[in-house]
Each structure stands twice: as structure tokens, then as C-alpha cells.
MARNUBA-135416 format. One line per 5 residues: number of its first residue (from 1); for each residue x, y, z of N, C-alpha, C, O. Coordinates in steps of 0.2 Angstrom, whole numbers. Layout:
NUM = X Y Z X Y Z X Y Z X Y Z | ... .
END
This chain:
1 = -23 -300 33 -17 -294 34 -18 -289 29 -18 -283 30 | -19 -291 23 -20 -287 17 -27 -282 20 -26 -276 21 | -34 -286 21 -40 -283 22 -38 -278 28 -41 -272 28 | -34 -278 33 -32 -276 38 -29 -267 36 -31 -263 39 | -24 -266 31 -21 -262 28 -24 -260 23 -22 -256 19 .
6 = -30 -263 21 -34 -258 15 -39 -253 21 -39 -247 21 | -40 -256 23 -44 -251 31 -42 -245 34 -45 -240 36 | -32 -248 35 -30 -242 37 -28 -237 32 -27 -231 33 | -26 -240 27 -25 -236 24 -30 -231 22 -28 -225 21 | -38 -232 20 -42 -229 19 -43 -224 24 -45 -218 24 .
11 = -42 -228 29 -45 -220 37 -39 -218 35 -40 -216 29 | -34 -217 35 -30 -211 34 -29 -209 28 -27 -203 29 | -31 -210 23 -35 -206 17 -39 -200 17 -38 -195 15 | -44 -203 24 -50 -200 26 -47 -194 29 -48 -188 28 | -43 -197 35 -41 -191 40 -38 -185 36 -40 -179 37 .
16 = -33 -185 30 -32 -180 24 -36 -178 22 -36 -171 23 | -42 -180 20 -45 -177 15 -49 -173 20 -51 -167 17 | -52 -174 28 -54 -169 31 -51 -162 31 -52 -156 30 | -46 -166 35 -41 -160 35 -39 -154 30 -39 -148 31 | -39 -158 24 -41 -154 19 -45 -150 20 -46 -145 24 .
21 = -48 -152 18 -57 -148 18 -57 -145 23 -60 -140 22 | -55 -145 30 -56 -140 34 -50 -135 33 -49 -129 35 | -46 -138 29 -41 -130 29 -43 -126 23 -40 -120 22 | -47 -128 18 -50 -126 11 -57 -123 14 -61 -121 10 | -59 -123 19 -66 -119 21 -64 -113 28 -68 -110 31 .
26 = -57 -113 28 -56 -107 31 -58 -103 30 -59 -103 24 | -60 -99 32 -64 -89 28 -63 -84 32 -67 -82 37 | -57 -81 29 -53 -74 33 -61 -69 36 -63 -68 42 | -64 -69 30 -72 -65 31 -77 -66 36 -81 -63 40 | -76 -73 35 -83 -76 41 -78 -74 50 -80 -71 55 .
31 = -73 -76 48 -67 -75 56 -70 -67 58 -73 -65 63 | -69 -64 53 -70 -55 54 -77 -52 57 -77 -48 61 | -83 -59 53 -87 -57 56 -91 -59 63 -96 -57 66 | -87 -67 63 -89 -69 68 -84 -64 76 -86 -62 82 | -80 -63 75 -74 -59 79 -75 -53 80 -71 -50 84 .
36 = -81 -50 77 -84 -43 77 -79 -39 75 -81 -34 79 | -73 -37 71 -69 -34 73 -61 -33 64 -56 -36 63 | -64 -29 60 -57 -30 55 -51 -27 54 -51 -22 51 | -46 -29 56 -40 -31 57 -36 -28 50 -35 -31 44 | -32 -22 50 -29 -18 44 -23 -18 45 -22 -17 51 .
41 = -18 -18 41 -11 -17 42 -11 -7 37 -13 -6 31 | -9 -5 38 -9 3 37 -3 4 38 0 0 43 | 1 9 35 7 14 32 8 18 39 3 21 41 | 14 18 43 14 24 50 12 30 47 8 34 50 | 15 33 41 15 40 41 17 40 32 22 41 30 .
46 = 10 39 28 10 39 22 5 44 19 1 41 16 | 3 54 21 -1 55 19 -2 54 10 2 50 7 | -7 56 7 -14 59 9 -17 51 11 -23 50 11 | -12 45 11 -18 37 12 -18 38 19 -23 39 21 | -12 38 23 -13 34 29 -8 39 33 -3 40 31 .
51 = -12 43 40 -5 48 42 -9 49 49 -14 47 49 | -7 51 54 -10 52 62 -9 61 60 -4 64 57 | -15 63 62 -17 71 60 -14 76 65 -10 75 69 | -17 83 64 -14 85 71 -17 84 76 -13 85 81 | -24 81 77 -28 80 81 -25 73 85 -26 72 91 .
56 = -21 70 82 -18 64 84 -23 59 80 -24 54 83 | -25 60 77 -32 54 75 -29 53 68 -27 58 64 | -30 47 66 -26 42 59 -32 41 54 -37 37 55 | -30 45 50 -34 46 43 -30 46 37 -24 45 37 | -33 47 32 -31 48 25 -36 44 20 -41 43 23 .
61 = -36 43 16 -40 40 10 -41 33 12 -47 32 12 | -36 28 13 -35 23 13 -40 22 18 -46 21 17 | -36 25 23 -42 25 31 -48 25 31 -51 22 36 | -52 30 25 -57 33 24 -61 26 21 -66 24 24 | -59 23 17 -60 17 14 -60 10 19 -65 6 19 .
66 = -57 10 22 -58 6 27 -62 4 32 -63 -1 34 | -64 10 35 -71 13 39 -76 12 35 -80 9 38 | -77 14 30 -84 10 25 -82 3 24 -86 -2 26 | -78 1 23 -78 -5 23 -82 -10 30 -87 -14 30 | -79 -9 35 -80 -10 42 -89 -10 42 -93 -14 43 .
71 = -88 -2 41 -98 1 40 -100 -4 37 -105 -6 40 | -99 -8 33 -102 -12 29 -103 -20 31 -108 -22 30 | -100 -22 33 -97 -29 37 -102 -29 43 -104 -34 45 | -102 -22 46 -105 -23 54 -101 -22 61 -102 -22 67 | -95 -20 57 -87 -23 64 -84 -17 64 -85 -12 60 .
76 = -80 -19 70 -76 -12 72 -71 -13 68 -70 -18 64 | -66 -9 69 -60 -7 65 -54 -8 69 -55 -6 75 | -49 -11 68 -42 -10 70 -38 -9 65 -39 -12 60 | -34 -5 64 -29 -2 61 -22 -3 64 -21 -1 70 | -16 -7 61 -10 -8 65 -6 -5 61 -6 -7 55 .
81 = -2 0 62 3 3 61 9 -1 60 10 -6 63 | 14 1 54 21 -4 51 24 3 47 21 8 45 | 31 2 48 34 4 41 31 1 35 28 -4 36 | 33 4 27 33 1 21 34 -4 22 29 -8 21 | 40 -8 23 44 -15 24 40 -20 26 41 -26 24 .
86 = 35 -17 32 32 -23 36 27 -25 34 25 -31 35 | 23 -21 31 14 -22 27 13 -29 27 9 -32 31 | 18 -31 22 17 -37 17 18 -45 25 15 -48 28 | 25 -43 25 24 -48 31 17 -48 38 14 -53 41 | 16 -42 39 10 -41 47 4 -48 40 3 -54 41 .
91 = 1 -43 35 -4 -49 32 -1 -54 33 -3 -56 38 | 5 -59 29 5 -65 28 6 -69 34 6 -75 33 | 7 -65 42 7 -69 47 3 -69 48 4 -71 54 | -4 -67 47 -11 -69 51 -12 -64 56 -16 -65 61 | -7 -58 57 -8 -50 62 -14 -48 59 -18 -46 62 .
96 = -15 -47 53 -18 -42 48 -24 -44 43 -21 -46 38 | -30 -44 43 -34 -46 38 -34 -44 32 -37 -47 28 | -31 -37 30 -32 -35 24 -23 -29 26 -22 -26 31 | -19 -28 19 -16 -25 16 -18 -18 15 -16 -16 9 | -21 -12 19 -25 -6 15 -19 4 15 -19 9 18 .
101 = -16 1 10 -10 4 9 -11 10 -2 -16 10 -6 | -7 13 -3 -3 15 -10 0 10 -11 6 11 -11 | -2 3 -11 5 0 -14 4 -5 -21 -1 -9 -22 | 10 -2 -26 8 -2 -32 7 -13 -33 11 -16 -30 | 1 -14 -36 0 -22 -38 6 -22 -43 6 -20 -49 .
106 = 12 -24 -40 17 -29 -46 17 -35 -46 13 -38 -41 | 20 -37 -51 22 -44 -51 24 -48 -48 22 -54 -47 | 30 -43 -44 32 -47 -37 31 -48 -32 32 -53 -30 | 28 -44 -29 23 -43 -24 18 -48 -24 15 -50 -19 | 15 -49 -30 9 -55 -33 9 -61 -33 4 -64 -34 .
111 = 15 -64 -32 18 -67 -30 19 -71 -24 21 -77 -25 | 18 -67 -16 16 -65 -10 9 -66 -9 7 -72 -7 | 6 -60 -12 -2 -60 -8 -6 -56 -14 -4 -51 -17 | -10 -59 -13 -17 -58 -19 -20 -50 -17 -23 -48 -12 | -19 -46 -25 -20 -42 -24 -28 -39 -27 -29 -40 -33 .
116 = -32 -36 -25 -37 -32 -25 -39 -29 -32 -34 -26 -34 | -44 -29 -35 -45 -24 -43 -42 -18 -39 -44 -16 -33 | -36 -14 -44 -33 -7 -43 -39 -3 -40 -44 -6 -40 | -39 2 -37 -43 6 -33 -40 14 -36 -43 19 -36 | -34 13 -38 -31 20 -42 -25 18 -47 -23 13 -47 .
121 = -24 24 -53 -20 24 -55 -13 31 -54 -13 37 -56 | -10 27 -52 -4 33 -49 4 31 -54 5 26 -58 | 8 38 -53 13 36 -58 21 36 -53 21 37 -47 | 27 35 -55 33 37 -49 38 43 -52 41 42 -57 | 38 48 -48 39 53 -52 46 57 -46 46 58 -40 .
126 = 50 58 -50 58 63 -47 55 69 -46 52 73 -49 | 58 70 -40 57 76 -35 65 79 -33 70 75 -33 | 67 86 -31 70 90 -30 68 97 -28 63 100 -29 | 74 99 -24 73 105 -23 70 111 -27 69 109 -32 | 69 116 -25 66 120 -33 70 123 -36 69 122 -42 .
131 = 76 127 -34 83 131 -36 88 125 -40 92 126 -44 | 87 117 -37 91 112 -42 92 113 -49 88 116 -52 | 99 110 -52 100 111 -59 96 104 -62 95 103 -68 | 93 101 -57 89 93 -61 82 96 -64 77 100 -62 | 83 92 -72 76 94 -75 74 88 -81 68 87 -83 .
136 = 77 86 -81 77 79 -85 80 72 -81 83 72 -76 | 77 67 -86 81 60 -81 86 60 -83 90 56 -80 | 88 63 -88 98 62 -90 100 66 -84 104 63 -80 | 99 71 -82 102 74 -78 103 72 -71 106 74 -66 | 98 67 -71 97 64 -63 102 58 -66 108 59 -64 .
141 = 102 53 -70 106 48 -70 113 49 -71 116 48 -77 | 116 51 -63 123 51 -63 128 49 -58 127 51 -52 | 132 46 -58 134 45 -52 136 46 -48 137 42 -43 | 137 55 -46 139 59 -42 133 62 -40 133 66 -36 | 125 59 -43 119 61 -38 116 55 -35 117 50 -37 .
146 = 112 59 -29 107 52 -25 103 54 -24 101 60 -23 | 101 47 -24 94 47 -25 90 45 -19 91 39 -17 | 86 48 -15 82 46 -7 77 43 -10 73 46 -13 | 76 34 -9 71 30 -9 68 27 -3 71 25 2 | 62 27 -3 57 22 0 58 13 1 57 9 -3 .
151 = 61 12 7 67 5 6 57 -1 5 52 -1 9 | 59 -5 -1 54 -10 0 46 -7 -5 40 -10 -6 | 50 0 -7 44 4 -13 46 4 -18 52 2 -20 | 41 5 -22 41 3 -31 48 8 -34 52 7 -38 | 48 13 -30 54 20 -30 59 15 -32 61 15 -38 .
156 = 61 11 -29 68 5 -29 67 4 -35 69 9 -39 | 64 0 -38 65 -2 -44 66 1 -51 70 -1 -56 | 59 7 -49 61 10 -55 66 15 -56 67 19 -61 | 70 16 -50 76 19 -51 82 14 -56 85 14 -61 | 82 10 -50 84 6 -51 87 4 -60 92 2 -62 .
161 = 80 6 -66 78 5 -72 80 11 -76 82 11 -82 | 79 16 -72 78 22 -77 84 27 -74 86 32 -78 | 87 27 -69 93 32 -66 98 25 -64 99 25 -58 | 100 22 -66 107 16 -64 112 18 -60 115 15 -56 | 113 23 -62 120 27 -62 119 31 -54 123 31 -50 .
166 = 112 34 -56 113 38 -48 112 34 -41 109 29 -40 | 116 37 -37 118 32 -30 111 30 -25 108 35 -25 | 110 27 -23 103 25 -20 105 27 -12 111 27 -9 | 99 28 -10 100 31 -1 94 28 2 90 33 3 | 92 22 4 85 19 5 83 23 14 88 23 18 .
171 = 78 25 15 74 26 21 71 20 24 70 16 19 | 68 19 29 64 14 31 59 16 37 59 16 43 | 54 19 32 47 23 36 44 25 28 44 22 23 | 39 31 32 38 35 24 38 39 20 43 42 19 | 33 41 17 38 45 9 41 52 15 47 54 14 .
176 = 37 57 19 39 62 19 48 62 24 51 67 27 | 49 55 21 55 54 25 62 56 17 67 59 18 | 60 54 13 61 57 7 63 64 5 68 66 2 | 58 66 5 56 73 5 61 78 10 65 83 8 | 61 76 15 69 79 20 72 80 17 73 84 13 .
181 = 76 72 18 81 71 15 87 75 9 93 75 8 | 78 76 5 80 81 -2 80 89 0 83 93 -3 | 77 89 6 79 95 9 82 100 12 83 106 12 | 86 92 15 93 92 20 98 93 17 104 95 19 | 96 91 11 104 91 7 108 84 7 114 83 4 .
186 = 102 79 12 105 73 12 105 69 3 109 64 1 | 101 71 1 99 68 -7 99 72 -10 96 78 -9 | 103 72 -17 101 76 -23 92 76 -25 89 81 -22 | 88 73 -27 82 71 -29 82 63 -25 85 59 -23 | 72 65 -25 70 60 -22 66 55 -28 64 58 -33 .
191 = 63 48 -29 57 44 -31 53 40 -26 55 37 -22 | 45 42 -29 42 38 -24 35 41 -30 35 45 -35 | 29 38 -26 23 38 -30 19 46 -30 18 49 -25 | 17 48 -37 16 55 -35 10 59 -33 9 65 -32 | 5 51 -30 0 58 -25 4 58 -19 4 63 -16 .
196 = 8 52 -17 10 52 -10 14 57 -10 14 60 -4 | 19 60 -14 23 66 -14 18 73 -13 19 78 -10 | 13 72 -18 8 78 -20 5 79 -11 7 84 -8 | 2 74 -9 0 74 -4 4 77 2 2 82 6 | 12 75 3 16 75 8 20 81 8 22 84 14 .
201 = 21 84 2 21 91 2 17 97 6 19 102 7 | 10 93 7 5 97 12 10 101 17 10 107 17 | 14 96 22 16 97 26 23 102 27 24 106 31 | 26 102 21 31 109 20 32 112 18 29 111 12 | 35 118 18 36 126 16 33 126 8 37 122 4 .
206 = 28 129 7 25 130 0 33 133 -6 37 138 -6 | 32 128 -11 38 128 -16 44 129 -15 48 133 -18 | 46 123 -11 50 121 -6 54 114 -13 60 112 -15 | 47 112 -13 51 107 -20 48 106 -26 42 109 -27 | 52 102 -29 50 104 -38 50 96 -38 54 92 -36 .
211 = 43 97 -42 41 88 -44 44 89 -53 42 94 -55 | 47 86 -56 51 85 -64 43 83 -67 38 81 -64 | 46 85 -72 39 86 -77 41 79 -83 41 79 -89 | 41 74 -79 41 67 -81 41 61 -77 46 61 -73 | 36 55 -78 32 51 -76 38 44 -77 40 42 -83 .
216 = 41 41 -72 45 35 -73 40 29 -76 41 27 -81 | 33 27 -73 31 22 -74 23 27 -71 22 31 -68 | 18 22 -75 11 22 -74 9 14 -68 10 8 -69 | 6 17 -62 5 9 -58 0 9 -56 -3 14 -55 | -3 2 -56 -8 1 -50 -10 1 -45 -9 -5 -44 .
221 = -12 3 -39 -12 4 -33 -18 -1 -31 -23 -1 -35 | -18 -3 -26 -21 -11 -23 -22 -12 -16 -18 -8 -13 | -24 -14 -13 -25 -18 -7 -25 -24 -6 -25 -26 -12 | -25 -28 -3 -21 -35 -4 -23 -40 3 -23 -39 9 | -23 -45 0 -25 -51 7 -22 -57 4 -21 -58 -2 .
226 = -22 -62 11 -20 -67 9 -20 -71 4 -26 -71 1 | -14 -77 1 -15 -79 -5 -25 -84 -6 -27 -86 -12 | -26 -85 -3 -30 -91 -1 -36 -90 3 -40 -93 6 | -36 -82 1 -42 -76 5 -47 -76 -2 -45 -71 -5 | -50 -79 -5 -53 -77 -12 -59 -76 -10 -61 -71 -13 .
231 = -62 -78 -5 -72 -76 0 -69 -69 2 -73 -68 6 | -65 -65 3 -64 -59 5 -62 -54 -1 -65 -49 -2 | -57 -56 -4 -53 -52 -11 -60 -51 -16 -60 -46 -20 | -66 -55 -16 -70 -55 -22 -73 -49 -15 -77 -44 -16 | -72 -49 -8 -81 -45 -6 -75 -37 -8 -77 -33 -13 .
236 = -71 -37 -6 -67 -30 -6 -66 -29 -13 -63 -24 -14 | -68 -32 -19 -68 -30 -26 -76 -28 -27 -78 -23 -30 | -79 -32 -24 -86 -29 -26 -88 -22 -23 -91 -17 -26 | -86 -23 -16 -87 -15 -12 -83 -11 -17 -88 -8 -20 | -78 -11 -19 -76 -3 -22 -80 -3 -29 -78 1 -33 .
241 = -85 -8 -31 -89 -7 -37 -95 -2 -35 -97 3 -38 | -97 -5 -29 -102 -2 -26 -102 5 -25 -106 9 -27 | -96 6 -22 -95 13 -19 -93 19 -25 -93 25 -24 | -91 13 -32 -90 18 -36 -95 20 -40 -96 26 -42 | -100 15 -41 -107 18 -42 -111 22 -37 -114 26 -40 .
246 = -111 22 -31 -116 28 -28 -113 33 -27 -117 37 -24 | -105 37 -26 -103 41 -26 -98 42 -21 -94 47 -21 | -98 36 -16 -93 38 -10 -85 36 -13 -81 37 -9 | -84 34 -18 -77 33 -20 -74 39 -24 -68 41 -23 | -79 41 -28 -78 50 -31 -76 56 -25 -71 60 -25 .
251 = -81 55 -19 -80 59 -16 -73 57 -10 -70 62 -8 | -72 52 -9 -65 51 -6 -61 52 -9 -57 56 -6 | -59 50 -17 -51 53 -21 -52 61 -20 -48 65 -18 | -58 63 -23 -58 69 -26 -54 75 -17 -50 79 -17 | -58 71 -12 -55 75 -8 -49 75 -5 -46 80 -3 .
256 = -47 67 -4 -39 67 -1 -34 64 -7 -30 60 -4 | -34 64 -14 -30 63 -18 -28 69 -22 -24 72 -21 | -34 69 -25 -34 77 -31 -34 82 -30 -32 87 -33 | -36 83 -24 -34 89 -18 -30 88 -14 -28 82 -12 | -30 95 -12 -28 96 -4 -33 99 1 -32 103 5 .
261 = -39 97 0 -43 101 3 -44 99 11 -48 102 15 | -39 92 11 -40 88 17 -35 91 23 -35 90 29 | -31 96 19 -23 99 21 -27 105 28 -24 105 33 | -35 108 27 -35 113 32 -42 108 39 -45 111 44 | -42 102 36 -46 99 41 -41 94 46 -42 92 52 .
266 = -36 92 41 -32 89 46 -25 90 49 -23 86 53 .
END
């Protein structure tokens, strides 16, 4: 009876420790390349990363990044559109192979899903109208102003931090849903990441708004895959080494970050 139950006990040992192993040699990368096909979660309308053009065609940096990525792999591209909010969930249910967004690597979010060496460093900066009496953070942190956030963006917090006082008003889309708002007259001043304002501005009336001449926080900016993706996270840290060595990563910021030079081709 005893030799009976050392037997089964061991096959079922066995059957774990397969199991195991075949759940520990999953490979998001090999699936991508045997599937012929990589799988992105992108921003609906986040210029200058991710925005549908006038042509109707979905571009931006991030975009641009992702297409050499693909170039590189062998595979086609899918790109799945989300609000901010959704990003993080489309990757962790297995819709999305890769997170390729402006979203700053925090703590909390790292927490989630494993994020990529930064690709940029961007900061989150108060925006308003241009004729506004706002010009410092004292004068934003007050209770009779609001603030238009990005529901689920780094904005939330560092308001949160640095403006307590002022009333929060969350969107759920993106930033140039902010940018309105502070237009409309729906919001005193807006926070959100400053190329994504710099960029989004493309889209209205020249000196229409006034970005404040002060930096809430300096962030990381990242791309992000699942926690348990490490054969994929090491290839997408290696590519943007690569690409910063032969020039195509200088030539993407320089064109759809640093500028606006992308404003009369798109």
C-alpha cells in the first residue's frame, strides 16, 4: 500500500512539475513569430505618439516605433485602439502583445506589468488659456479652480501632490480632450505630459494656450509587456539600443517629438 502511494504520489509530482515547465517556456515572441503577426495596444488619439491623421491613417512616434519593430521581427502589425484606462488591462489579458504608448514607468503601474528601458524622458506640466491670471502652482492650487485630467494618467497624481486644493475634472480618452475643456471654459488649467500637450496643440488655434513655466515632475516614458514576457522585454530593450546607435531613434523623436515638423505631413 505504502509502495502503491510513493508511485502516485510521484506521477503527480511529475504532472506539476510539467506543467510547470510548459507554463515557464511560454514565449509571447516565439507566438508573435510563429503567428506571423504583432499585436499593439496604442492610445485612440494621443498625438504626437499615437493619433489617426487627416488621411485617416494611425501614426505618431510610438507608431513609427512599432513598424520598425515589426520590420524587424518579419511580421505584420496590428495596432488595437483603447482609451488611456484600457492600455494596461487589453496587455494583461493576452488581446495585446506589447503596451506601445507615452506612459510614464511608475511604481504602480510596475507593479502590473513589466516595463521596457525608458525610450524618453518627458515632464507633467499646467497648461491654460493665454489671457489666464494662472502663472505659478500657488495660484493654480485653489479650491475655486479645476483642474482637466487624464482619468488613469500620471496628471491624477501629480495633481493630486502638488495642486490639492484645486477641484479635479477627469476625461476618459485623450489628452486633446483636456486641452478643450481648458478652452471651453470647462476647466481653469489643464495637467498632462508635456510633448503630448506640445504635440496636441498642433491641432488649435496658434496661442490659444499657455503651457506655465514650471515642470511638476521629470518621468520615464516606457512601453510595457507582460509580467512573465522577459524573452520579449530583453528583445524590445535591445531594439531601441540598436536603433539608437544607427540613427533611426534620433530621427523619430527629432521629428514627431521635438518638433512639429510632422504637423504639415499629417
Amino acid at each position: 500500500m505504502r509502495k502503491w502511494y510513493k508511485k502516485l504520489a510521484f506521477a503527480v509530482a511529475l504532472v506539476f512539475l510539467f506543467g510547470a515547465l510548459g507554463t515557464a517556456s511560454a514565449d509571447t515572441l516565439q507566438d508573435i513569430l510563429q503567428r506571423g503577426e504583432l499585436r499593439v495596444a496604442v492610445q485612440t488619439q494621443g498625438p504626437p505618439f499615437s493619433f489617426v491623421d487627416k488621411n485617416g491613417k494611425r501614426t505618431g512616434s510610438s507608431i513609427a516605433f512599432c513598424e520598425l519593430m515589426a520590420e524587424e521581427m518579419g511580421v505584420k502589425l496590428k495596432f488595437l485602439d483603447y482609451d488611456w484606462d484600457g492600455l494596461i488591462p487589453a496587455l494583461l489579458s493576452g488581446k495585446a502583445d506589447v503596451l506601445a504608448a507615452d506612459m510614464t514607468a511608475n511604481l504602480k503601474r510596475a507593479m502590473k506589468v513589466s516595463f521596457t528601458d525608458p525610450f524618453y524622458y518627458s515632464g507633467t506640466i499646467i497648461f491654460t488659456k493665454k489671457d489666464s491670471p494662472f502663472k505659478t502652482i500657488e495660484d493654480c492650487n485653489k479650491e475655486d479652480v479645476t483642474v482637466a485630467l487624464l482619468l488613469g494618467g500620471t496628471g491624477e497624481a501629480d495633481a493630486k501632490r502638488f495642486i490639492p486644493k484645486a477641484k479635479p475634472k477627469t476625461y476618459k480618452g485623450g489628452g486633446p480632450l483636456l486641452i478643450n475643456a481648458v478652452m471651453s471654459g470647462h476647466a481653469d488649467i489643464g495637467v498632462n505630459d508635456e510633448s503630448a500637450v506640445t504635440g496636441q496643440l498642433a491641432e488649435f488655434p496658434p496661442d490659444s494656450i499657455r503651457i506655465l513655466d514650471v515642470k511638476m515632475s521629470q518621468q520615464p516614458l516606457a512601453f510595457a509587456v507582460r509580467p512573465d514576457e522577459t524573452h520579449l522585454l530583453q528583445w524590445i530593450n535591445l531594439f531601441f539600443r540598436w536603433i539608437h546607435e544607427d540613427g533611426r531613434y534620433d530621427t523619430n523623436i527629432n521629428y514627431w517629438v521635438k518638433s512639429l515638423d510632422w504637423k504639415k505631413d499629417h
